[in-house]
N, C-alpha and C positions, 0 to 999 in steps of 0.2 A: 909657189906655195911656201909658207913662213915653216922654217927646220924648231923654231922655237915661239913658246906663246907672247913672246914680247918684240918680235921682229915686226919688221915694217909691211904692210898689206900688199900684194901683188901691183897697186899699181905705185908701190912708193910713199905713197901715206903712211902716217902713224897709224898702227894698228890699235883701234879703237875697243879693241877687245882683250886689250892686255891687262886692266882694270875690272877685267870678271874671269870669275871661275871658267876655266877653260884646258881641255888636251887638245892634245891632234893626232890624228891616225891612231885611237884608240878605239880595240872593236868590241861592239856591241855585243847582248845575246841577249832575247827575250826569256822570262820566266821558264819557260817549258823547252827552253834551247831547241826551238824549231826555225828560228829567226837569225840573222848574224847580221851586221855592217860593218863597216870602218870607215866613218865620216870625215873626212877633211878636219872638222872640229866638232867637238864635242863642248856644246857649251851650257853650263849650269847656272844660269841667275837666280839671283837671290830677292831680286824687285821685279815690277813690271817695268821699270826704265830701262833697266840693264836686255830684258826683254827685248824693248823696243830698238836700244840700241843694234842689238844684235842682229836682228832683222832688218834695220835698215843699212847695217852693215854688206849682209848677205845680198842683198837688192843691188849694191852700189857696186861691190863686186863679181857679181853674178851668180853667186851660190845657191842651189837648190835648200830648203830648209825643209824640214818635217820633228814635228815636236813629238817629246816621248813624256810618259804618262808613268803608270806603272810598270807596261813590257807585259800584259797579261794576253796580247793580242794573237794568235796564233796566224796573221795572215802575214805580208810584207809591206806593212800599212807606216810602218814606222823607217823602214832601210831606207839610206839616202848616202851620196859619196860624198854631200855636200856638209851642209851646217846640222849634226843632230841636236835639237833644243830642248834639254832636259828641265822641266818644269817641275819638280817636285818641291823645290824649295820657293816657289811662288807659290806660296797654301797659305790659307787663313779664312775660318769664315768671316765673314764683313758687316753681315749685321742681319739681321732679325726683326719681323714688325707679325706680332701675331696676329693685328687685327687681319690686316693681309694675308694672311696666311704666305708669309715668302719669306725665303732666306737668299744671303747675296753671299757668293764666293770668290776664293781665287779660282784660278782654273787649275792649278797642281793640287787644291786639297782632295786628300783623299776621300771617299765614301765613306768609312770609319770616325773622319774627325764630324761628321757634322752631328753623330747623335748625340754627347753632353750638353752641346750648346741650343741646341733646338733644345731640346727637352728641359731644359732651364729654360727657357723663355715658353713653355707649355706644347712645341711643337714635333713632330715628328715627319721624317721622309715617307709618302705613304707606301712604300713598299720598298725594299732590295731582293737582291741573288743574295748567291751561296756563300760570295767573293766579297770583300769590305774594301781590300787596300788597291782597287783602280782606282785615278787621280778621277776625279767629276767633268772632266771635259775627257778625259776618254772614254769614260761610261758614256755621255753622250754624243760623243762623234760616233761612234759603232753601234747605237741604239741599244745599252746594255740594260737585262731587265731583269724582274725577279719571275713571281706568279700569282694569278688572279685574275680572276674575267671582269672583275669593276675594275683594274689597276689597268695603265698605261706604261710602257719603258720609262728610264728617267730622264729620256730626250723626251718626252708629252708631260713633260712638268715645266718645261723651259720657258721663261713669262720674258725674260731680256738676255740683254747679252752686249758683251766690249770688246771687240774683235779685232784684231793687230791683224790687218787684208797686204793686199799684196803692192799696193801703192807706198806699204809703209804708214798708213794712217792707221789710227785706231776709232774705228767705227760703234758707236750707240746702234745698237737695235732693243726696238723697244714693242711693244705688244702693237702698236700704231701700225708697227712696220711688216704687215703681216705674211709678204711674200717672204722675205728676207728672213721673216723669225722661222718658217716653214722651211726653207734651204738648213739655216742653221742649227736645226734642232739634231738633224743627223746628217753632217758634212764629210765624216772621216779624215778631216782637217786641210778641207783642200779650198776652204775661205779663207783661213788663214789661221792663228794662235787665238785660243780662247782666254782671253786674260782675264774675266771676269763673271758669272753668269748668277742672275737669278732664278731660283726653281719656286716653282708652287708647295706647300708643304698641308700639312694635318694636322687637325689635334693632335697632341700630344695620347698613345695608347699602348698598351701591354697582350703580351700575346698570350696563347697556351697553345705548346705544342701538344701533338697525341702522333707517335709515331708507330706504323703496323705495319706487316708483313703480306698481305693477302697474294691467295693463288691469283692467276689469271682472269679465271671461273669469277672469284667472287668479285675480282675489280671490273671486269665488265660488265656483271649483274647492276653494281651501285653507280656506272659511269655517269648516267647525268645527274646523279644524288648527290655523288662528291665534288663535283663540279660546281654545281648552282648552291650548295646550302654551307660553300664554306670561303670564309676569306682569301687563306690563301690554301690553291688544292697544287697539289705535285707528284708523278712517281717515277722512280728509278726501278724498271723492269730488266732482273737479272737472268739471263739464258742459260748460266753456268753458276757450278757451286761458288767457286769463287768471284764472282763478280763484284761483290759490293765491298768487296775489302778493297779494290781495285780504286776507288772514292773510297777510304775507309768510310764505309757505314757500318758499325754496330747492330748485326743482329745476332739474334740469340744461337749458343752452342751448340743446338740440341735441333735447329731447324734447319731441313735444306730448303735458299733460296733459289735450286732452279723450279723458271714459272710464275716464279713470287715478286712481288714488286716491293720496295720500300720505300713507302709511301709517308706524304710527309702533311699533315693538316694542320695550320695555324688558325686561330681565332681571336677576336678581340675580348677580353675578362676584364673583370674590375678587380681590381687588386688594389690591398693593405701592403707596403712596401716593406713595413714592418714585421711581418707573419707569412705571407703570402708568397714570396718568391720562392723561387722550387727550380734548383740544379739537377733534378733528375734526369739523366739520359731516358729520353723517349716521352716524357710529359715536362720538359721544363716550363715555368711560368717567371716570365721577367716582362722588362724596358722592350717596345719595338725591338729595335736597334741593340739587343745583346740577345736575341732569340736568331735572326735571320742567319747572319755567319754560322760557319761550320761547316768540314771536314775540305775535302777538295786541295790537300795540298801537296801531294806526290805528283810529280811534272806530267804531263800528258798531250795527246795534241787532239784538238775536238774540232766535228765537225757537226753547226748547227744550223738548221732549215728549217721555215717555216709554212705553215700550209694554213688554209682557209678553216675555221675550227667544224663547221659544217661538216666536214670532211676528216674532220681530226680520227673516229675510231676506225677508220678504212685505214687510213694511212698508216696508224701506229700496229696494225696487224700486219700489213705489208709489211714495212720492216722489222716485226717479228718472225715472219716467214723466209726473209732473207736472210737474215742472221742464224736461223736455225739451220734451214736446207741449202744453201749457197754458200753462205759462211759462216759453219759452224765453229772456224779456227777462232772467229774472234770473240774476247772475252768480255769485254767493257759492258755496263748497263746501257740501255735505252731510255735516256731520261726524258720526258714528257711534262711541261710547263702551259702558261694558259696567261695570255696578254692580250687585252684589250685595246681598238682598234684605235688611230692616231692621224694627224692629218701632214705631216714632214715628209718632204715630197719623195725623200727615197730613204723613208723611215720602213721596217722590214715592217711595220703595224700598220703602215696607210692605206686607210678605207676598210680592213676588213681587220673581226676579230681573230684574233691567231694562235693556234696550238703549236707549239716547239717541241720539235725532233731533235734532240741531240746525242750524236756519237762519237766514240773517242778511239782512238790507239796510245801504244804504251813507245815510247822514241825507241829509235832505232830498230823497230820492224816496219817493214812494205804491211803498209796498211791499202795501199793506194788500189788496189784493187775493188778491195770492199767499199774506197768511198767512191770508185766510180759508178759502182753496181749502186750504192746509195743515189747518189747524183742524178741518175738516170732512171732513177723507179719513182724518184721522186717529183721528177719533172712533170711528170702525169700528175700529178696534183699542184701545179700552176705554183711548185716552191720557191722563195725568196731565199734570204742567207744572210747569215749574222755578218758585217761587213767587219769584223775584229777577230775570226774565226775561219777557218779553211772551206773555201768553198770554189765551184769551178764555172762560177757565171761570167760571161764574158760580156762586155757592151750592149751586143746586140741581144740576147736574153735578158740584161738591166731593163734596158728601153722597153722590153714587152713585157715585164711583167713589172714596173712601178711605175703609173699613170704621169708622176710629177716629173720623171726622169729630164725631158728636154728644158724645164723652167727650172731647174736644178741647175741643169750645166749652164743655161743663162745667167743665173746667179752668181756663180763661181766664177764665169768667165768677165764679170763685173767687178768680182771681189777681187780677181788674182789673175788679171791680161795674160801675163807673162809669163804666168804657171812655174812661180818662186815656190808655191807650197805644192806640188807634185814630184810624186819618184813614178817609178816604170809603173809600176802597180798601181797606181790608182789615177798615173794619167791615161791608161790601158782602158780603163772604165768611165772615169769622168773629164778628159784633157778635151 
């Protein structure tokens, strides 16, 4: 193992990696510090060659690789002893064709860079989450999504893709290529670097938030109202007074949130850019793309599952019920989302529409109680798992409950014989 970045490679060669940004045994920590590694090297290219190099470096040598994104993952999706490949400075959107409605990216750009440049050329992402700065190949390797029952993750937008596999080639997939684009929509990066992807995109639209407080009572009076009559429907159901400052949400001084959900309704408005925009906390009126972001940024570690939406108000009572009488120690909201169904073959949306269960703890307390008591209540409702997020599905629970699971790991096992882009974690699952 080279003591310095410009020594010669283990087997005597020039070390071909002296020419790009690079440490060694420097350790990692994901965003919510629930994560650590210390990779062998830590390397940051600044091109897709340097990319490339580096991975075919890693092959020739035998290094495990796993590429890192933003670090907002809360699983061990990213830890590797081997090559960590920090993408972030391979960003840039690529181009734009409205008629098409597509836009082309690097794989390190953020979620955040694509709304100026879409929206100049008339288009928009048709949906995000709460969160802007994941890199867009880790939003779609973990299936990351926002809310809306006509909206899909932003892995069901995914129309191509330029994939750095484990031969060292860099593979075209193209919409032709239909099993392969279904593997790659949601991989968790175990086909290999995403170096390049095309997404499906929208007109160009404006939102208007309307944000409200209701008891329990009245949000299951209006449940399939809110649901079906609004673009995009969401609620953060708080069990404790403090709950929602816990996610700084902003509610009112004067109102106790236990019981109460803050609830979050976006719609599409026509708007005068000139007159019309409105920074009001709780009804702002802007751009897509400067409404969705917001609050979410005190560390945390969450735990998200999904269930068949048919199913969705049984479910979200139950874990009302267990958080109240089982675990009433904990304080976090019950957040509750709504994503339309998808065809990636171990996409957490394939074949069925889906309501999202998510729960969090605050680091360093044993939460682990309460998410087993989750885990396991949940299982009765045939639950999936955010694959970027804490969950305790093992192989043989993959295999039964995502239909694609075995034409998946064929996939993989096409893209990546040798299993260069696997760590313990998610060879554990898909190796």
């Amino acid at each position: 193992m080279p003591s310095e970045p410009t020594n010669p490679s283990p087997t005597g060669r020039p070390n071909p990696l002296a020419g790009i940004d690079h440490s060694l045994h420097q350790q990692w920590t994901n965003w919510s510090g629930s994560q650590s590694a210390t990779p062998a090297y830590t390397v940051r290219p600044r091109t897709e060659q340097e990319a490339i190099d580096t991975v075919r470096f890693a092959i020739r040598e035998g290094y495990p690789v796993r590429a890192l994104g933003a670090g907002h993952s809360f699983t061990p999706v990213v830890q590797t002893g081997g090559i960590l490949l920090d993408m972030q400075h391979v960003s840039a959107v690529t181009g734009t064709d409205a008629e098409k409605r597509r836009v082309r990216a690097l794989g390190g750009t953020a979620i955040r860079e694509f709304g100026p440049p879409l929206w100049e050329a008339g288009l928009s992402l048709a949906n995000q989450g709460d969160v802007d700065h994941q890199s867009i190949a880790g939003a779609l390797s973990t299936g990351t999504h926002g809310s809306g029952t006509e909206f899909g993750s932003f892995s069901s937008t995914l129309k191509g893709a330029r994939i750095l596999n484990g031969h060292g080639e860099v593979v075209e997939i193209t919409e032709k290529d239909v099993r392969e684009l279904r593997a790659a929509q949601v991989a968790v990066g175990t086909l290999g670097i995403l170096l390049e992807v095309e997404l499906e995109v929208v007109p160009r639209y404006h939102l208007q938030e309307q944000i409200t407080y209701p008891t329990w009572e009245e949000s299951r009076a209006s449940w399939d109202r809110d649901i079906a009559d609004n673009r995009h429907y969401s609620f953060l159901w708080c069990p404790h007074e403090g709950s929602a400052e816990l996610y700084e949400l902003p509610t009112p001084d004067d109102l106790s949130m236990v019981n109460r959900s803050y609830t979050k309704r976006y719609n599409e408005v026509e708007l005068d850019e000139s007159t019309g925009v409105s920074a009001e906390k709780g009804s702002r009126r802007d751009r897509a793309y400067r409404i969705y972001p917001g609050g979410f940024g005190i560390p945390f570690h969450e735990l998200e599952y999904y269930v068949d939406s048919r199913h969705a108000l049984e479910a979200v009572e139950a874990m009302q019920d267990l958080m109240r009488n089982r675990h009433p120690e904990q304080q976090y909201p019950l957040e509750v989302r709504w994503v339309k169904q998808d065809e990636g073959l171990i996409s957490p949306f394939q074949g069925r529409d889906t309501t999202v269960l998510s729960v969090s703890g605050a680091p360093g307390t044993d939460y682990w109680p309460y998410l087993l008591d989750v885990d396991a209540m949940l299982q009765g409702f045939d639950a999936r798992a955010h694959w970027g997020k804490i969950h305790l599905l093992t192989r043989d629970r993959v295999a039964e409950l995502y239909p694609g699971y075995e034409e998946f790991v064929a996939v993989r096992r096409e893209f990546d014989p040798n299993g260069v882009f696997l760590n313990d974690h998610t060879r554990a699952l898909f190796g």
